[in-house]
C-alpha positions as CSV (number, residue, x, y, z in Angstrom):
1,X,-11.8,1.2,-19.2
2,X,-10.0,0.6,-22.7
3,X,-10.3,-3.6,-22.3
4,X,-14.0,-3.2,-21.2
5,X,-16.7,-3.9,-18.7
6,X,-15.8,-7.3,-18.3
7,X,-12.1,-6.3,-17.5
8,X,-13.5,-3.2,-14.6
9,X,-16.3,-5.6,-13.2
10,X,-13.5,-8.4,-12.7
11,X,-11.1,-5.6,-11.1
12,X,-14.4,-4.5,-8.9
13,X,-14.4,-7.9,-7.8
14,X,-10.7,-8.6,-7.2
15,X,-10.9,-5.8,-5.2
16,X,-13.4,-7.3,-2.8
17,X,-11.9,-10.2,-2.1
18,X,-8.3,-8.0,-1.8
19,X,-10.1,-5.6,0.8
20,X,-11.1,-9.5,2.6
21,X,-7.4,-10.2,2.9
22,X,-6.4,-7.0,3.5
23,X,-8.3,-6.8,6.9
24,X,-6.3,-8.4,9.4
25,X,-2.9,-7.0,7.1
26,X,-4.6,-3.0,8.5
27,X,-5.5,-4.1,11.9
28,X,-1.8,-5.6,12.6
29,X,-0.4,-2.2,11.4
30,X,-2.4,-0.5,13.8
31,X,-1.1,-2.4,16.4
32,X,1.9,-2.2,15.3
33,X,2.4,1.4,15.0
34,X,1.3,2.2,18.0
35,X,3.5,-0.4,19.6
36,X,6.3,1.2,17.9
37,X,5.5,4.5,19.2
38,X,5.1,3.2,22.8
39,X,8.1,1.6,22.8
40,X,10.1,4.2,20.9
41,X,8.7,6.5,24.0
42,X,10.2,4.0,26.4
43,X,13.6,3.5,24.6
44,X,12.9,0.3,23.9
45,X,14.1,0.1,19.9
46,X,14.9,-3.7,20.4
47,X,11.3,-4.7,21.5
48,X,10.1,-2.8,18.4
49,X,12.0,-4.7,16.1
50,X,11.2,-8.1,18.0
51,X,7.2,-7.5,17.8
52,X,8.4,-6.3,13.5
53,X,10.0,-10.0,13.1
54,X,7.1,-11.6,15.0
55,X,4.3,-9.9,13.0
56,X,5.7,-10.3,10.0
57,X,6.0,-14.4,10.5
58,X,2.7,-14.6,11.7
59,X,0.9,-12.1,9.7
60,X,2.6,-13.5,6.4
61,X,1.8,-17.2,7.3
62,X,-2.0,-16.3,8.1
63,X,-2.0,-14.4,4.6
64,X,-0.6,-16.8,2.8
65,X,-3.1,-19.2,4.0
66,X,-5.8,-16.4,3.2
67,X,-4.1,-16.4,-0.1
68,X,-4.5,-20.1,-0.8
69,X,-8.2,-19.9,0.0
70,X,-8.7,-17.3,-2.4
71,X,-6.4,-18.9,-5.5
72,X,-8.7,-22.7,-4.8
73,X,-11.6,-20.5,-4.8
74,X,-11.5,-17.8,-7.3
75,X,-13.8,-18.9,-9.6
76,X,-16.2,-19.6,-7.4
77,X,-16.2,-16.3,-5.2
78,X,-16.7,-14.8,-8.5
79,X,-19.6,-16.7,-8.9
80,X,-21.3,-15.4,-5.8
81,X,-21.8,-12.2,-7.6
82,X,-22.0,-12.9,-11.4
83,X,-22.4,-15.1,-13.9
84,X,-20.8,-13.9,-16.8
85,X,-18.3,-16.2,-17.9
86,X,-16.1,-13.9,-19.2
87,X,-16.0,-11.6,-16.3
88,X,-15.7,-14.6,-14.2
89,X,-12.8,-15.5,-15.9
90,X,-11.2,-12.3,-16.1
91,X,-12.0,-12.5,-12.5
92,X,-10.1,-15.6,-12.1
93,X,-7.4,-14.2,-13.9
94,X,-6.7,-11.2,-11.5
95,X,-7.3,-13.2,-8.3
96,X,-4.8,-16.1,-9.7
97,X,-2.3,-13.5,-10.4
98,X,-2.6,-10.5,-7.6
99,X,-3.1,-13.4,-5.1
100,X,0.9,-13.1,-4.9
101,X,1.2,-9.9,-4.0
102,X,-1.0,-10.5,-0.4
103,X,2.4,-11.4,1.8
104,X,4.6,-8.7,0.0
105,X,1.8,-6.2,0.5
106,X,1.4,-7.4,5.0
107,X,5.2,-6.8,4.9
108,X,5.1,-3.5,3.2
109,X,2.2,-2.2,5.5
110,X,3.9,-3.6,8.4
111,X,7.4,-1.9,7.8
112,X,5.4,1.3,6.9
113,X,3.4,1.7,10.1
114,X,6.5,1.1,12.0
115,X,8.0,4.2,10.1
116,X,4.7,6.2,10.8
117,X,4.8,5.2,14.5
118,X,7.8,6.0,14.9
119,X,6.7,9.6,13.9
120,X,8.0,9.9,10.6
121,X,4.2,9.8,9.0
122,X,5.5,11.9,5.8
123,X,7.9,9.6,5.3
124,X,5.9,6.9,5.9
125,X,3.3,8.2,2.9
126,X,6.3,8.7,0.9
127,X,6.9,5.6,0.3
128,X,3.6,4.0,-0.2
129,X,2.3,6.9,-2.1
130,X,5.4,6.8,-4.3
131,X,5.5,3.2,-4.9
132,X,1.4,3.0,-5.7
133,X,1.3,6.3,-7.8
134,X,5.1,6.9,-9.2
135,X,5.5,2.9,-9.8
136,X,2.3,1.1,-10.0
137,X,0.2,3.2,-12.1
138,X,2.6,3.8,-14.5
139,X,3.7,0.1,-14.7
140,X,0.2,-1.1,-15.2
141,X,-0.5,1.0,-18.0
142,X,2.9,0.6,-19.5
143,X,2.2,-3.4,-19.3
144,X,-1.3,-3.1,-20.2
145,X,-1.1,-0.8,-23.3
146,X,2.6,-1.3,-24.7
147,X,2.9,-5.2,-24.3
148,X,1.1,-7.8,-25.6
149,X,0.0,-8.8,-21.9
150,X,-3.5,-6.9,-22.7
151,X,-5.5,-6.5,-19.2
152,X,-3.0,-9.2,-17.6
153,X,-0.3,-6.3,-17.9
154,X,-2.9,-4.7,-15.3
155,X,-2.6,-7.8,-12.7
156,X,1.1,-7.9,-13.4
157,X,1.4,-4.1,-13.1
158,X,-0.1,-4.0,-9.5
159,X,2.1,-7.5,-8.4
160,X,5.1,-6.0,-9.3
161,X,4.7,-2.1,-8.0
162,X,3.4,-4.4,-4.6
163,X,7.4,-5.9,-5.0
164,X,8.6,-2.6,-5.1
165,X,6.6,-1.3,-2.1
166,X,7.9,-4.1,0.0
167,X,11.6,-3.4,-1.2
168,X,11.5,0.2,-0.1
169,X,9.5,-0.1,2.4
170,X,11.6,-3.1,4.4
171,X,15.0,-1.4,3.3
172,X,13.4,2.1,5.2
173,X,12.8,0.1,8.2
174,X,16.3,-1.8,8.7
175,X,18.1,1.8,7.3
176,X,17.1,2.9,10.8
177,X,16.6,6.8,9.7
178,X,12.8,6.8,11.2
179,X,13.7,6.7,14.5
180,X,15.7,9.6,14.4
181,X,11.9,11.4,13.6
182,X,11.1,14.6,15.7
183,X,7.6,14.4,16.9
């Protein structure tokens, strides 16, 4: 709230057009996690890490082209529900730079429902939880308050903690400790 209405009513609007991307990213996870726990059941852990790879590839390429459509078209989804042209351009701003994050954030979901399918939930909501609250949060109001990055630090803040999430959470899944989970 410190950079203003404009700055919360662009981040309300980022955030639709996230939760647009972010659609198909929760409903591969699903799948995904329940395909790792049936196949986990069947001692099949090579089929779970074949169906990983092949959603990964596919989710990250439709995403990316989800992405693209949402960078050409920022200032004009912004449009559709203002007309403030400094909300629309703070608007712009996040899309242009969060936009990044979309691929980073399918892998990290992906990896983590694997994890949680696997059994190891806790684990699972380790990671995510640590990597938005212990990372994110504090990077975005480290960038946005001690830098000169202003509400940018913000955008920045939530594409980097998104790097992390995808870090820990891919390293968790090739580590190979979750399948040692007891259900």
């Amino acid at each position: 709230n410190s950079f203003g209405t404009s700055v919360v009513a662009a981040y309300t609007l980022g955030i639709k057009a996230d939760f647009f991307v972010f659609m198909p990213i929760f409903a591969v996870g699903i799948a995904i996690e329940i395909i790792t726990g049936q196949h986990l059941g069947a001692k099949k852990i090579d089929r779970i890490f074949q169906f990983y790879r092949t959603a990964v590839q596919q989710l990250s390429l439709g995403i990316l082209v989800l992405g693209l459509i949402v960078y050409i078209f920022a200032e004009e989804f912004a449009r559709i529900f203002i007309q403030k042209p400094e909300v629309i351009a703070e608007t712009v701003s996040y899309l242009h730079i969060v936009v990044f994050s979309y691929p980073l954030f399918a892998i990290g979901i992906i990896s983590t429902r694997i994890i949680s399918g696997a059994g190891a939930a806790m684990y699972s909501l380790a990671i995510v939880a640590g990597s938005m609250l212990g990372v994110m949060l504090p990077l975005t109001y480290a960038l946005s308050q001690w830098t000169s990055l202003g509400a940018k630090g913000i955008w920045f803040g939530i594409l980097l903690g998104y790097i992390l999430f995808v870090v820990v959470a891919y390293l968790s899944v090739r580590s190979k400790k979750w399948l040692t989970a007891k259900v």
